[in-house]
C-alpha positions in Angstrom: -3.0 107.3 81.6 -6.4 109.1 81.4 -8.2 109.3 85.3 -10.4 106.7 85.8 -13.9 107.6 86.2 -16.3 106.6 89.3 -20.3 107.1 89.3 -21.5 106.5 92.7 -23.1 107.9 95.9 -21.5 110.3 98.3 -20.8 108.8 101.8 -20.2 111.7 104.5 -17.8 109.7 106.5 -15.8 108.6 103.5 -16.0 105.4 103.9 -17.5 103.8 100.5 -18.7 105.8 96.9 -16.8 108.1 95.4 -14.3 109.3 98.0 -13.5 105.8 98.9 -13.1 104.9 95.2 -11.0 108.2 94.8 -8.5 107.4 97.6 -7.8 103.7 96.8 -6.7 105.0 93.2 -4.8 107.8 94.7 -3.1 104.7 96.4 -2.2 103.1 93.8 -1.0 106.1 92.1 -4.0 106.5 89.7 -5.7 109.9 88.8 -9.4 109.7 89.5 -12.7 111.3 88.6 -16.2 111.3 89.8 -20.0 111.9 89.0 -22.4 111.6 92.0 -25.6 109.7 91.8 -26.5 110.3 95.2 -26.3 112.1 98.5 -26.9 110.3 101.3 -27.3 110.8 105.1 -25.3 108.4 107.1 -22.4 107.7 110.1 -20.6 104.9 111.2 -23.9 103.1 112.3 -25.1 102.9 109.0 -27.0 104.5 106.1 -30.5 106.6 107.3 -31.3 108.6 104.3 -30.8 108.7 100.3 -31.5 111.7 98.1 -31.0 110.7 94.5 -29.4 113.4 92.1 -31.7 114.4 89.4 -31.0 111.7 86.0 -30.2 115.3 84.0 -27.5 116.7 86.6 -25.7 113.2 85.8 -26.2 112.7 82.3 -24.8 116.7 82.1 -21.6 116.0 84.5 -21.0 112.5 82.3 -21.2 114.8 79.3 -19.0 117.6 80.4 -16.1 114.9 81.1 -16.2 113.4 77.6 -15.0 116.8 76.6 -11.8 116.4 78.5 -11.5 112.9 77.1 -12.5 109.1 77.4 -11.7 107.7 81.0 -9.1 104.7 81.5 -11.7 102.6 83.5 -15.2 103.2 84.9 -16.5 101.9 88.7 -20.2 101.7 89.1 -21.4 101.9 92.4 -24.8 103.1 94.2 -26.7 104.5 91.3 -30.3 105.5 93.9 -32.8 105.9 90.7 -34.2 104.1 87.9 -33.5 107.2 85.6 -30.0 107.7 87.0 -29.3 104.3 86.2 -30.9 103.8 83.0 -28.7 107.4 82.1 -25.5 104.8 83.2 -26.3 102.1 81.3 -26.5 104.2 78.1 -23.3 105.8 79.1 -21.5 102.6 79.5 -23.0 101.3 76.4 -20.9 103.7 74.4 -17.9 102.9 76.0 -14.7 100.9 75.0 -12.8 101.1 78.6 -13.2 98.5 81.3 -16.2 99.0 83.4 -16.5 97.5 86.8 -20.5 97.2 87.8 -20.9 96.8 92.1 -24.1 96.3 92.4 -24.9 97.9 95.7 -28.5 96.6 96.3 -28.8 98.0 100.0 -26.8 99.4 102.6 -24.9 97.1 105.3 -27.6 98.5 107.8 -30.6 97.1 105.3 -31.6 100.2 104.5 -32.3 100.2 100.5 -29.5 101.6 98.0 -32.8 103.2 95.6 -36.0 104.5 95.4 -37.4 101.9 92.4 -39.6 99.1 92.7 -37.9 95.8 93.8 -38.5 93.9 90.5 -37.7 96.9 88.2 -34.6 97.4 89.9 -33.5 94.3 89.5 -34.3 93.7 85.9 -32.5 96.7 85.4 -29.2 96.4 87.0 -29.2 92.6 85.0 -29.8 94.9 81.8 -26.9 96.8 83.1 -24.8 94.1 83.9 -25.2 93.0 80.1 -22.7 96.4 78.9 -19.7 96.0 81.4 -16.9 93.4 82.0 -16.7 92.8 85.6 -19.8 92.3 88.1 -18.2 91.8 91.3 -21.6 91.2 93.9 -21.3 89.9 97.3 -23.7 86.7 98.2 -26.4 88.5 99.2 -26.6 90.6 95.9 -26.0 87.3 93.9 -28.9 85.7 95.4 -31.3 88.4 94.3 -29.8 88.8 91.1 -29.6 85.1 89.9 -28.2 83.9 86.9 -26.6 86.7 84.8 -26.7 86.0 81.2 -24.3 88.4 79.4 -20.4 88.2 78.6 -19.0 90.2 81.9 -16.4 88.4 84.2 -18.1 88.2 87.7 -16.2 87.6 90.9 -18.4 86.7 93.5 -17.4 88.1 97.0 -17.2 85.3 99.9 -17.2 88.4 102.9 -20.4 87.2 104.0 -19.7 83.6 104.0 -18.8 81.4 106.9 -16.2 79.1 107.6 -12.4 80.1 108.8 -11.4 81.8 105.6 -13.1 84.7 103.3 -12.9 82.8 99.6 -13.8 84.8 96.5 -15.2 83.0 93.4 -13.8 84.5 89.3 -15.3 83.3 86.8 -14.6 84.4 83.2 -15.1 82.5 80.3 -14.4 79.1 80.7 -11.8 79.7 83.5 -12.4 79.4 87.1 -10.9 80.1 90.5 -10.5 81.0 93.9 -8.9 83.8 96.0 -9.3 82.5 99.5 -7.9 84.7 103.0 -7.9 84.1 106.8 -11.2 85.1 107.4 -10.9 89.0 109.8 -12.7 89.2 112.8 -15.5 91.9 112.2 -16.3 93.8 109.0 -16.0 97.6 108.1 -17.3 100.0 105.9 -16.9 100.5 102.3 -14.9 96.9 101.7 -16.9 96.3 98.4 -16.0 99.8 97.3 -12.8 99.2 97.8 -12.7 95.9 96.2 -13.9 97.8 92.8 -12.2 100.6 92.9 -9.1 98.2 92.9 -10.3 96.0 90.7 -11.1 98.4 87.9 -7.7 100.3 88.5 -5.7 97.2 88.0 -8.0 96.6 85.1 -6.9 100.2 83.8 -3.0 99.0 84.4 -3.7 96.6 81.6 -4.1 93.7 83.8 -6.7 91.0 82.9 -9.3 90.1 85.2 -7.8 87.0 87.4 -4.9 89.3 88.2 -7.0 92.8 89.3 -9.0 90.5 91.3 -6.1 89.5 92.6 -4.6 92.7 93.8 -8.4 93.8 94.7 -8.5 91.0 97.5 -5.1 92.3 98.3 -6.0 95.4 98.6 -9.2 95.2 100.4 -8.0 92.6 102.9 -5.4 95.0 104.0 -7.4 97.4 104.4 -9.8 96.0 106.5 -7.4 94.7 108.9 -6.1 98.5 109.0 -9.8 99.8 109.2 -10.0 103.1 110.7 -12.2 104.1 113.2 -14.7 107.1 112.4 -17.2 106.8 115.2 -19.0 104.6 117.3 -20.5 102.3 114.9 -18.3 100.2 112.2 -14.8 101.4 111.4 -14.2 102.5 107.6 -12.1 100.1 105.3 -8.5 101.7 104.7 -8.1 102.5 100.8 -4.7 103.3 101.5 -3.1 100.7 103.9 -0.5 99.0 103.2 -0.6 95.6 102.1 2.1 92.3 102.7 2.6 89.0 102.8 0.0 88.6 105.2 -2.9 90.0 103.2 -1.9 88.3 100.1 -4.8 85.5 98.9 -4.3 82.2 98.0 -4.9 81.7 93.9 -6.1 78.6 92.6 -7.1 77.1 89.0 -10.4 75.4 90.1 -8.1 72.2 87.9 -5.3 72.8 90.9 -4.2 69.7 92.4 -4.1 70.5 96.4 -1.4 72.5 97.9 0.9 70.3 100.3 -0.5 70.3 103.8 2.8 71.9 105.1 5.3 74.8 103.5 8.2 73.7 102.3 11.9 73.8 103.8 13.2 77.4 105.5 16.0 78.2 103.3 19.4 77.6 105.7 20.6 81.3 105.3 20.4 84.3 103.3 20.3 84.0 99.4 22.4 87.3 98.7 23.9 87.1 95.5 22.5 84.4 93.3 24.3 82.9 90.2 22.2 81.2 87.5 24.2 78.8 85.8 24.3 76.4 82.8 26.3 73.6 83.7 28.1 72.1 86.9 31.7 73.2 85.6 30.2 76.6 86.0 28.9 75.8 89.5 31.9 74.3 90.9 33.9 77.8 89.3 31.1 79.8 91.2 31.8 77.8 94.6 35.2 79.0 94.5 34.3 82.4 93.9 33.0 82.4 97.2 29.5 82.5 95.6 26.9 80.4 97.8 23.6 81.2 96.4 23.5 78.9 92.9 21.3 77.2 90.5 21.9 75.0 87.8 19.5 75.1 84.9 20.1 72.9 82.1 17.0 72.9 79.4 14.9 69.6 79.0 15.8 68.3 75.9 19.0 69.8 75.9 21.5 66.8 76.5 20.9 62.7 76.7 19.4 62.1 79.9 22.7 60.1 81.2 24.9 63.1 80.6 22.3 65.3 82.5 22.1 63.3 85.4 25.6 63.3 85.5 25.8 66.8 85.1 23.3 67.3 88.3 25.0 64.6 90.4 28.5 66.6 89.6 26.7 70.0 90.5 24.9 68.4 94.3 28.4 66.4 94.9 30.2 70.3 94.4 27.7 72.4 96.8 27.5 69.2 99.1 30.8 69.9 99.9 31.2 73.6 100.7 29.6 74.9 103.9 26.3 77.3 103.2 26.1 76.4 99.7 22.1 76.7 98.6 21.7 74.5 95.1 18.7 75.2 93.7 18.1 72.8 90.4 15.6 73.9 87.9 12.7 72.1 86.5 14.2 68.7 87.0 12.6 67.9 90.1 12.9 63.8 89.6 16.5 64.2 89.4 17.0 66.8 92.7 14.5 64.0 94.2 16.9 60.7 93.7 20.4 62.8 94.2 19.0 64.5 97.8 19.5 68.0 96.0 19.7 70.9 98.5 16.6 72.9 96.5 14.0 73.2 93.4 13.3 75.8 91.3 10.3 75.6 89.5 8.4 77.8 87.3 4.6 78.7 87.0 4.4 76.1 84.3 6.1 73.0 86.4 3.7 73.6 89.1 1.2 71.6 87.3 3.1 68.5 86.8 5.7 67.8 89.5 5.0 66.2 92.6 4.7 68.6 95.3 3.6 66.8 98.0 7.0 64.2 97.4 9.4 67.2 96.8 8.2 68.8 100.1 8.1 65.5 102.5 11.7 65.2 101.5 12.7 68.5 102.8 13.6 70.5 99.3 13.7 73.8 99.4 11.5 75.5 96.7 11.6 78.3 95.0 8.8 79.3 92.3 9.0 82.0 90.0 6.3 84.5 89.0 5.8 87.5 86.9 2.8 89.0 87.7 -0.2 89.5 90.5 -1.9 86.4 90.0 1.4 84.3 89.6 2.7 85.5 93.4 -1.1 84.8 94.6 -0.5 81.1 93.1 3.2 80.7 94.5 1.9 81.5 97.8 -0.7 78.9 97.8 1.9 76.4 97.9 4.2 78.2 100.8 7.6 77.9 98.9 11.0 79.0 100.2 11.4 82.0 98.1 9.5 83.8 95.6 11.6 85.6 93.1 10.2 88.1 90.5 11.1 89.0 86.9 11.7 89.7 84.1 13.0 93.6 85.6 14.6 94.2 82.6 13.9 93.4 78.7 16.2 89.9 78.5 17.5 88.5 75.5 18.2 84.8 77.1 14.9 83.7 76.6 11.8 84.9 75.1 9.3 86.6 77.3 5.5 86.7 77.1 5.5 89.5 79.5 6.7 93.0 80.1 10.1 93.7 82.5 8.7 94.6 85.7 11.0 97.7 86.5 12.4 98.7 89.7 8.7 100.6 91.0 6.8 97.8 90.4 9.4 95.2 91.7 9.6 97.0 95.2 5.8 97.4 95.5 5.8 93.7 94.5 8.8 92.8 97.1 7.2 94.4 99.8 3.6 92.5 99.1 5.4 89.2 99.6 7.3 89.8 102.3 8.2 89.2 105.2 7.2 85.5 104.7 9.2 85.3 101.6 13.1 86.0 100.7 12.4 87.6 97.4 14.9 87.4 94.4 15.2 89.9 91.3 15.8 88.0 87.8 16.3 89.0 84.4 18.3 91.6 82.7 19.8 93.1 85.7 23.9 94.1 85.1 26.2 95.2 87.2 25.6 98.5 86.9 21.7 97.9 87.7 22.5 96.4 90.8 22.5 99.3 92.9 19.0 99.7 91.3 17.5 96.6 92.1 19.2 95.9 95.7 17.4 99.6 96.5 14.1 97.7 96.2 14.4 95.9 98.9 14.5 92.5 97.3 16.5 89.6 99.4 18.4 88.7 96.4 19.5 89.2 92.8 20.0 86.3 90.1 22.0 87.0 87.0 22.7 84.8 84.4 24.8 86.4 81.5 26.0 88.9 84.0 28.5 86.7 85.2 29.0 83.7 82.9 30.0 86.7 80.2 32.1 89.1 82.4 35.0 89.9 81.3 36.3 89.1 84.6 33.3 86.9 86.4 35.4 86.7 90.1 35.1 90.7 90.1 32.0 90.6 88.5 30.6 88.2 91.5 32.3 90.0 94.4 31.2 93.0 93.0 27.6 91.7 93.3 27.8 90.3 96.4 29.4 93.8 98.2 26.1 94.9 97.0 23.8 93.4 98.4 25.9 93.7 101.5 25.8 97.2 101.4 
C-alpha cells in the first residue's frame, strides 16, 4: 500500500497534526506522509501562537510527492490560511483516494485555528467539504458549519456532549447510526486527530465508512484512557495504546430494536475445541469423542419442520445428558426456546428478527458471529456469550461475501474483544492450521469439514483439542 498522506499543523508536544496522525498509522502498521500547513507555538495548556506556512511552500511539497506516486488516503487537519486551504481544496479535487476532512475551527484553548475572516473561513471549509468523503467535526464545529450539502459521509463526534456515555453520530447516504462509549473522565489532547488519522487509515484498508468509524472510536477511546502526560496542562491522547474489549463502542442501525437490558448467560466453562455439525447423529458421535463444545446447524428450509424439531430435540436430549456439554443451535432460536437448549448461535443477519429480549430472560447462552469491525461493534451491543470471528481461511462450505480474515488480523481482532469475550476462530481452518490459529490467542476453534470428513474424526478431534490445550 502507498503511505497515506496528512496535511496539517505541527504541534511541538506531539500531541495532534501531523505527528499525531503519523504515529496512529505507524500503529496500525501503515506508512505515512506529511505536508505542514502550519507551525504553531503551544504546550500542554493549550495553543498561544500560529504561523501559517506560505500557500506556495505547500502547493511545492504536495507537488514534489505526486512524483513518488498517488497516496492511499489523505487526513486534513489545521489548514491556518485561506490560500493554504484553497491550495488543498484544489489538491483534493484531483484526487481519487479517500480523503478525511477534520475541520479544526479553533484550538481546545479557543484560540483560532487561522488567520481568515470568520465568514470566509467558513464558506470555505463547506466548499472544501464538497471534494472529500468523510467530514468528521465535533459539536462545536458542526454548529458553526451547519448543514453541509455535498456527498461526503460525516460522523459527528459526541466528545463534547453530556450525559454518561460519549455517542458518535454516521451518517452516509441513507444509512444511520450510532457508536456510543462509557463516557472518560477528563479530555486530552489531539483526540480528534486521532480519530481521523484512524478513520482514514481504516478507509485506506479498504474498509467502508461505518466500519473505520468504528475502529476510529476504538482507537481513540483507548487512547485517551491511556493519555500520556506531557506537562502540566492536558495529557496528549495515546495514538498507539492498545485497545480491548473495554474500549470497544456499541454499534447500532438507527432501525435497531433495543439491546436487552442485561448480557446474556456466562458460558458454564471453556469452549476449547468446537465441532460444527450437521445433524444430531453427528452430535451424539461427537459427545463420545469426548468433544464438549458443539453446535448443530441444520439450514432453514432444509428438512420438514417435524423432522427438524426432532432432529434438535435428539441433539438437546444427547448434550443434556453428558456433563459440560455446551449445545449451541443455530439460527433456530424458536426451537432452542421450547426444548430449553443449552445455547444460540446466531448470525449478523438473525439479529434482526429473533427475540432477544425472550432468548436472554430464559438463560440461553449466545453466541453471534461477525466478520468485520463494525459486525464485533454490533455483537457487543447485545453483550453475548461469545463472539467468534471468521471466515480465517477461503471456505468452500458456503459462499462468502467477505475476505478470510488471516491469522494477523484475527489476533488483533481477538485481543479487541477480549477479555469480556471467549472468542472462537471459524472457517477454513484444518488440522494443520491449528497451531496457526490457537497462536492467536483465540479461546476456541470451530471446524466443520475438518472433522465430519477426516479420515479418522476421533484422531482428528483429539488432535484438536491437545491443541488448544497446549
Amino acid at each position: 500500500m502507498r503511505p497515506l498522506l496528512t496535511i496539517a499543523g505541527h504541534d511541538p508536544v506531539h500531541g495532534a497534526g501531523i505527528t499525531a496522525d503519523l504515529a496512529t498509522w505507524q500503529a496500525m502498521g501503515l506508512a505515512g506522509s506529511s505536508v505542514v500547513t502550519a507551525l504553531t507555538v503551544q504546550d500542554s495548556r493549550g495553543l498561544g501562537a500560529l504561523q501559517p506556512v506560505p500557500a506556495k511552500g505547500v502547493r511545492d511539497a504536495l507537488q514534489a510527492l505526486l512524483r513518488d506516486g498517488e497516496p492511499a488516503a489523505i487526513k486534513l487537519g489545521m489548514l491556518g490560511s485561506l490560500e493554504v486551504l484553497r491550495e488543498v481544496h484544489e489538491f483534493v479535487a484531483a484526487r481519487r483516494c479517500p480523503v478525511v476532512l477534520d475541520p479544526v475551527l479553533g484550538a481546545s484553548n479557543g484560540h483560532s485555528s487561522h488567520d481568515a475572516d470568520e465568514r470566509a473561513w467558513l464558506d470555505a471549509v463547506r466548499a472544501l467539504a464538497r471534494e472529500v468523503d468523510v467530514i468528521t467535526p465535533n459539536l462545536p464545529e458542526a454548529q458553526r458549519l451547519g448543514v453541509l450539502d455535498g456527498p461526503a459521509a460525516v460522523v459527528l463526534k459526541g466528545g463534547h456532549a453530556e450525559g454518561s456515555r460519549s455517542i458518535d453520530e454516521v451518517m452516509a447516504g441513507a444509512r444511520r447510526a450510532s457508536l456510543s462509549v462509557p463516557r472518560l473522565a477528563g479530555s486530552a489532547h489531539g483526540s480528534g486527530c486521532v480519530f481521523s488519522a484512524a478513520l482514514a487509515g481504516a478507509l485506506a484498508q479498504g474498509w467502508g465508512v461505518f466500519d473505520a468509524a468504528c475502529v476510529a472510536k476504538l482507537r481513540v477511546t483507548a487512547g485517551l484512557a491511556q493519555a500520556l502526560e506531557v506537562g502540566p496542562g492536558r495529557p496528549n491522547t495515546n495514538p498507539a495504546a492498545r485497545a480491548d474489549s473495554a474500549h470497544l463502542p456499541d454499534f447500532r442501525w438507527t432501525d435497531d430494536r433495543a439491546a436487552p437490558a442485561a448480557a446474556f448467560a456466562p458460558l458454564s466453562g471453556p469452549l476449547g475445541f468446537y465441532a460444527v455439525l450437521p445433524d444430531a447423529d453427528w452430535i451424539e458421535r461427537a459427545l463420545a469423542m469426548g468433544v464438549r463444545t458443539l453446535q448443530l446447524r441444520l439450514k432453514a428450509g432444509s428438512l420438514p419442520q417435524a423432522e427438524l424439531t426432532a432432529q434438535l430435540r435428539a441433539a438437546v436430549r444427547a448434550a443434556c445428558e453428558v456433563p459440560g456439554a455446551q449445545l449451541f443451535i443455530n439460527d433456530h432460536w424458536r426451537e432452542a426456546l421450547d426444548l430449553g437448549a443449552y445455547g444460540l448461535h446466531l448470525g449478523q443477519e438473525d439479529i434482526d428478527t429473533a427475540d432477544l429480549g425472550a432468548i436472554q430472560a430464559a438463560g440461553l447462552r449466545l453466541g453471534v458471529s461477525s466478520h468485520t469491525p463494525l459486525e464485533m461493534c454490533r455483537a457487543h451491543a447485545l453483550r453475548p456469550s461469545y463472539i467468534a470471528i471468521g471466515p480465517v481461511y477461503p471456505t468452500t462450505l458456503k459462499a462468502m461475501a467477505y475476505e478470510p480474515v488471516g491469522p494477523e488480523r484475527l489476533a488483533q481482532w481477538a485481543s479487541w474483544l477480549q477479555p469480556a469475550y471467549p472468542v472462537v476462530a471459524i472457517g477454513g481452518i484444518s488440522l494443520a492450521r491449528a497451531p496457526q490459529v490457537a497462536a492467536t490467542g483465540v479461546d476456541s476453534i470451530a471446524v466443520v469439514s475438518a472433522l465430519t470428513q477426516a479420515e479418522d474424526p476421533r484422531a482428528a478431534a483429539a488432535a484438536f483439542r491437545q491443541w488448544l490445550a497446549a
